[in-house]
C-alpha positions in Angstrom: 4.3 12.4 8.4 7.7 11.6 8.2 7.2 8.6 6.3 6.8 8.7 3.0 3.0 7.8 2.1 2.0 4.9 0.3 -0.8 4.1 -2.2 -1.8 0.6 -3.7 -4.7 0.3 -5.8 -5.8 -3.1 -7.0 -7.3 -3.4 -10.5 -9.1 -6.4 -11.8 -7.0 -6.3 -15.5 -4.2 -4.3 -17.7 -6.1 -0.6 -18.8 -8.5 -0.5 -15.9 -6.1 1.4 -13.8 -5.9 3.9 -16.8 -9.5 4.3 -16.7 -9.8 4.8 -12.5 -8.5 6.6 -10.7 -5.3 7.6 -13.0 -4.9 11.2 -12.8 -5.4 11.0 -8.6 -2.4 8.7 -8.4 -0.5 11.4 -11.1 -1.5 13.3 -8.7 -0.5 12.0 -5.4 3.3 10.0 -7.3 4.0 14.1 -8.0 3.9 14.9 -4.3 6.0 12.2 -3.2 3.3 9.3 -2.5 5.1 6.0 -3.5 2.0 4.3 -5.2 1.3 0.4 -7.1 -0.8 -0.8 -9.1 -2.0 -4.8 -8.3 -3.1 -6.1 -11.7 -5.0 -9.4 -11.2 -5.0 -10.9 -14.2 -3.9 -10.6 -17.8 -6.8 -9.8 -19.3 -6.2 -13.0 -21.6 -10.0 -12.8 -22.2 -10.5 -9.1 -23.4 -12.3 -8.3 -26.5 -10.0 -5.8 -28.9 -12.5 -2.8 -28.5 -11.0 -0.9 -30.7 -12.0 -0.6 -34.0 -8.5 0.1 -36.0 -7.3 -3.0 -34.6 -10.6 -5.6 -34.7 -9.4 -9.0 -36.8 -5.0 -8.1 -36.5 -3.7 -11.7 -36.9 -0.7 -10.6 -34.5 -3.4 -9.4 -31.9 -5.4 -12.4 -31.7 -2.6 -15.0 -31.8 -1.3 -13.6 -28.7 -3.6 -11.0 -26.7 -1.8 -11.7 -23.2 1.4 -10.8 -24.5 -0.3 -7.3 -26.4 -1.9 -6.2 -23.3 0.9 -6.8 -21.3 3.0 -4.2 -23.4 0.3 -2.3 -23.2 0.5 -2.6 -19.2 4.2 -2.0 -19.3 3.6 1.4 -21.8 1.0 2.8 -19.4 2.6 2.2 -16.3 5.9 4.3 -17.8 3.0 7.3 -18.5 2.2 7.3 -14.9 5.7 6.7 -13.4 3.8 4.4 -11.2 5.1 1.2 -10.0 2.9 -2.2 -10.9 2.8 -5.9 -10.0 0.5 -8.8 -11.1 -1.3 -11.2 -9.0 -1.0 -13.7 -12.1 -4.7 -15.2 -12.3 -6.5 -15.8 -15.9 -9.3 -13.6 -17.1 -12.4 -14.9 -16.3 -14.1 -13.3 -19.0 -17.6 -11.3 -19.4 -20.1 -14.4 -19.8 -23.2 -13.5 -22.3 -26.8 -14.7 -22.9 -29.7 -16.1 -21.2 -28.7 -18.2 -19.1 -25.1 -17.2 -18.5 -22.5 -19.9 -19.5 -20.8 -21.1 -16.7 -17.3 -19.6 -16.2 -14.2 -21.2 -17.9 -12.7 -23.8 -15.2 -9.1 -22.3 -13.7 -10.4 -18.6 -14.0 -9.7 -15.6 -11.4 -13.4 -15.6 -10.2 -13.6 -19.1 -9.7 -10.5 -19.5 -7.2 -11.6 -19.9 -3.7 -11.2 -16.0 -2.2 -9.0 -17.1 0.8 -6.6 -18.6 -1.6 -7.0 -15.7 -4.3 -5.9 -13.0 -1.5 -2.5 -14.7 -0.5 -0.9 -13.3 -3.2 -2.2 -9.6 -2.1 -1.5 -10.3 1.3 2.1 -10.9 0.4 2.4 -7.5 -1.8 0.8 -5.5 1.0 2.9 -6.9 3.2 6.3 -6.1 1.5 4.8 -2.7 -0.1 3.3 -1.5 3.0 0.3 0.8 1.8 -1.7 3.5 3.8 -4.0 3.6 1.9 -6.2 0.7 -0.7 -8.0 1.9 -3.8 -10.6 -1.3 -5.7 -14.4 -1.9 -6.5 -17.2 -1.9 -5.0 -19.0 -5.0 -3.7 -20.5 -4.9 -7.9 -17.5 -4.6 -9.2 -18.2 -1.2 -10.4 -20.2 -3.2 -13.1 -20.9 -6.9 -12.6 -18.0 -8.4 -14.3 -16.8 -11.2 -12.5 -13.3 -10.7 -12.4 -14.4 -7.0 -10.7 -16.6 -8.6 -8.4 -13.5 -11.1 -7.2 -11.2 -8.1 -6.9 -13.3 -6.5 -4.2 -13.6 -9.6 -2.4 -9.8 -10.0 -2.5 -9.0 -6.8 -1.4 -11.3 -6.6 1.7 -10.1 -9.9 2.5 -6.3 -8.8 2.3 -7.0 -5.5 4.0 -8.2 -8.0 6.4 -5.4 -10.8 6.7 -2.3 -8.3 5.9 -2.7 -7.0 9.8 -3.3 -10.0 11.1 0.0 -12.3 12.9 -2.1 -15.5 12.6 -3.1 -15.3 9.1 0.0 -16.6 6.5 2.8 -16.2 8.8 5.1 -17.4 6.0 3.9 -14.3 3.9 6.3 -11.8 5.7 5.8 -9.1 9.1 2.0 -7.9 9.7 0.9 -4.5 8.4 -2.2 -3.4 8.6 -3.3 -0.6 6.0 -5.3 2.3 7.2 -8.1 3.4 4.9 -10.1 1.5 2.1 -11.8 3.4 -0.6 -13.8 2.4 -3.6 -13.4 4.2 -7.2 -15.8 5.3 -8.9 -14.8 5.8 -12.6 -17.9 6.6 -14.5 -20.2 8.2 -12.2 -23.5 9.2 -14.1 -22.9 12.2 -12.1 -19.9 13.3 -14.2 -21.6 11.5 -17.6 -24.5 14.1 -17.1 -22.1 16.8 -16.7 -20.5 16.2 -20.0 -23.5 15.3 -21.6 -24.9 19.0 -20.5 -21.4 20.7 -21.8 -22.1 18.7 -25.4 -25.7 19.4 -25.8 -24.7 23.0 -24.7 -22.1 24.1 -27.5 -23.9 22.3 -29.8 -22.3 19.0 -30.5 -23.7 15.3 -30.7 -23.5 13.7 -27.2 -22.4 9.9 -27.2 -24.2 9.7 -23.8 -28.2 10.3 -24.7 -28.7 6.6 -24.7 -26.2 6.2 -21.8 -28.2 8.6 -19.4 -32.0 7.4 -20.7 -31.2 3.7 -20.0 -29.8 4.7 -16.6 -32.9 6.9 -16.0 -35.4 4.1 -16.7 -33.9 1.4 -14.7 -34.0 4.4 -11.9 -30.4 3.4 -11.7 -28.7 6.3 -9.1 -25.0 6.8 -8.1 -23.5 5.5 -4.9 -22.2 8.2 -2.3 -19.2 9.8 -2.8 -17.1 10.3 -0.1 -14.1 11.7 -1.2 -13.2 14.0 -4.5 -9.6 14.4 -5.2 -8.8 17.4 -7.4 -6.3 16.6 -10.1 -7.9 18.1 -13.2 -4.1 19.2 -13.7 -3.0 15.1 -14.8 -6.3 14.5 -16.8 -3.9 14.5 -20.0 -1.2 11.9 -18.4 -4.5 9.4 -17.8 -5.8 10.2 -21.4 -2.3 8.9 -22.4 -1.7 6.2 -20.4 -5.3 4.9 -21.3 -4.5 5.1 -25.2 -1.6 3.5 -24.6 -3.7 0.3 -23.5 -4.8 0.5 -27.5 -6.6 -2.5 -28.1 -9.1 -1.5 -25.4 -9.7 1.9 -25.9 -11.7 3.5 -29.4 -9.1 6.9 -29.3 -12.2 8.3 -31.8 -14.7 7.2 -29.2 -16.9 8.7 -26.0 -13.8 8.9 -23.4 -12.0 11.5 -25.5 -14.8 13.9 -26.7 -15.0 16.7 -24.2 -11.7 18.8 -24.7 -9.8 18.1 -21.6 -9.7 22.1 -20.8 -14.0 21.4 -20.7 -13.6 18.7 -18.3 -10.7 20.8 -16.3 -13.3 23.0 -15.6 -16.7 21.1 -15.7 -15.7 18.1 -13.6 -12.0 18.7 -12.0 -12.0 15.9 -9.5 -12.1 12.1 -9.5 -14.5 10.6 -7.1 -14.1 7.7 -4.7 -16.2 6.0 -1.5 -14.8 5.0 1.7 -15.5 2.0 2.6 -13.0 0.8 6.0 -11.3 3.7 7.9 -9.0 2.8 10.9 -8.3 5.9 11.4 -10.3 9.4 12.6 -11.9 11.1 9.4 -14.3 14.0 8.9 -16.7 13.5 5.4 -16.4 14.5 2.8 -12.6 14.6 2.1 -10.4 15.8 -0.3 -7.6 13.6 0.3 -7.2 9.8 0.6 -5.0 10.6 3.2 -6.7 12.0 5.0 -6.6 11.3 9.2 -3.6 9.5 8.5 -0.8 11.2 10.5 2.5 9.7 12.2 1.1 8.9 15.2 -2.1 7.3 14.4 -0.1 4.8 12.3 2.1 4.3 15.7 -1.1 3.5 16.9 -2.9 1.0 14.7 0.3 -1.1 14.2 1.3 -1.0 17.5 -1.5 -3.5 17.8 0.1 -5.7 15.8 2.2 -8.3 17.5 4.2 -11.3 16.1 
């Protein structure tokens, strides 16, 4: 394509782009993909997870404006471009029951009015290709959950001429794909490399509660090699500091072990509009000049 390609991936708050999917938009920015990150909300909710900096006074008096720095550090790490959709943190609700959600949070806004902001950024950024969660959220938090429904909404309303005309000219993205972090496919992996050279893994407990809830992965689709920006996504998730435990699980395979044990992130297509042979190696896959010509010349105003 003549065009230069474009990449949006839509996260639910500030670190979790760090943590999916990183090193495959490294990756694609270094061969000339423009790509954004849509953070949804400001993770106003967040629990400090790591240790060193549990119980800061400057931390807790203002944790929006801490992660937001954070944001703005990790985002210079990736050379990525970011925007945020500006909802509130819905928080992980705990206990049997579950409390109700707090009133005015993400996952409580009605999805067709949650997705107007996305179907304005889509519009003006003008992405082949959409990177979010599965229909769990990846894990059931709710703000995760609310992200996918956004996002297949958007991919949805962006195209269309008769959804919110005042939001700027149709365009339809081409492909939709779901990331998949943490795939007990990879943990295993790690955990054999560990257990193999003798070391302690943090992932026994992991893999055994996954094993007797008969938990399995979902497909994968798609595996993007970029093993060569695993230590520009390890940076650009420590930089996110109050989320991330730098002495913890993430960080205790050398990143030369993981080069070679697991070199690839993984992802699921979920929407193609566009002619694709499985599995790929490239979100971009199918997506050439004139098959763009063709979807959006289906879009009138």
């Amino acid at each position: 394509m003549t065009e230069q390609l474009r990449l949006m991936a839509v996260h639910a708050h500030p670190d979790d782009e760090s943590s999916k999917g990183a090193a495959s938009m490294a990756r694609y920015l270094a061969q000339g993909v423009d790509v954004l990150v849509v953070t949804c909300t400001g993770g106003e909710r967040g629990s400090v997870l790591n240790p060193r900096l549990q119980g800061d006074p400057e931390i807790e008096a203002d944790i929006q404006e801490v992660r937001r720095k954070e944001m703005d550090a990790a985002r210079e790490i990736l050379g990525i471009k970011q925007a945020w959709l500006g909802f509130v943190d819905s928080g992980l609700p705990e206990g049997d029951p579950l409390p109700p959600l707090p009133e005015g949070c993400f996952a409580l806004v009605p999805v067709e009015k949650a997705a107007e902001p996305l179907v304005r950024l889509i519009r003006e950024f003008r992405p082949h290709v959409i990177t979010t969660y599965d229909e769990n959220g990846g894990y059931p938090h709710p703000d995760h959950i609310m992200t996918h429904m956004i996002t297949m909404a958007a991919f949805d309303a962006a195209g269309n001429p008769g959804a919110q005309p005042e939001s700027g000219a149709p365009w339809q993205p081409l492909k939709v794909y779901y990331n998949h972090g943490l795939s007990m496919a990879r943990i295993r992996a790690l955990d054999a490399y560990l257990v193999e050279h003798g070391h302690e893994s943090p992932y026994t407990e992991w893999i055994a509660d996954w094993d007797q809830e008969g938990r399995t992965d979902r497909e994968f689709t798609t595996r993007v090699e970029c093993a060569d920006w695993f230590e520009v996504r390890d940076r650009a998730l420590r930089a996110h500091a109050t989320q991330i435990d730098p002495d913890g699980p993430w960080f205790r395979v050398p990143l030369d072990a993981q080069r070679e044990i697991w070199p690839t992130e993984e992802y699921e297509l979920a929407r193609s509009l566009v002619p694709t042979s499985l599995p790929e190696v490239d979100l971009f896959a199918g997506i050439t000049a004139d098959v763009t010509a063709d979807v959006t010349a289906g879009i009138t105003v």
